[in-house]
C-alpha positions in Angstrom: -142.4 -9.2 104.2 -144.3 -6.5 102.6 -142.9 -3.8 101.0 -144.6 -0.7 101.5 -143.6 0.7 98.2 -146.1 -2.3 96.3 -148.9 -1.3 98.3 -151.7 0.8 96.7 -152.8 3.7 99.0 -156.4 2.4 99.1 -154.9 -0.8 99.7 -156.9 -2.2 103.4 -153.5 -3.7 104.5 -153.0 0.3 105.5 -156.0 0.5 107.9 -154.3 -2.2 109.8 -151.1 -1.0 110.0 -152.8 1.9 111.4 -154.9 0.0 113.5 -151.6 -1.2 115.1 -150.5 -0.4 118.5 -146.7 -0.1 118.8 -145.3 -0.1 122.0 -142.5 1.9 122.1 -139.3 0.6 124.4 -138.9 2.4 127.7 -136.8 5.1 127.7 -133.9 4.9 130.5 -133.4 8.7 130.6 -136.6 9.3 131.2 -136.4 6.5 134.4 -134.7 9.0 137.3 -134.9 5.6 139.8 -132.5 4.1 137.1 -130.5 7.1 136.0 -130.0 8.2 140.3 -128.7 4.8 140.9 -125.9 4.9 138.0 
């Protein structure tokens, strides 16, 4: 693994962190169909 620490801030590893998409997991309070049939 990297750590991000070692990394220059020009450094292009950066611009594809950034580039990154992270999908975030659902959020069950947010569901009312899941939360209605606790």
């Amino acid at each position: 693994m990297v750590d991000p620490s070692e990394l220059c801030p020009t450094d292009p590893l950066w611009d594809e962190f950034h580039a990154k998409f992270f999908e975030l997991p659902a959020d069950p309070q947010a569901d009312w169909q899941l939360l209605l049939g606790m």
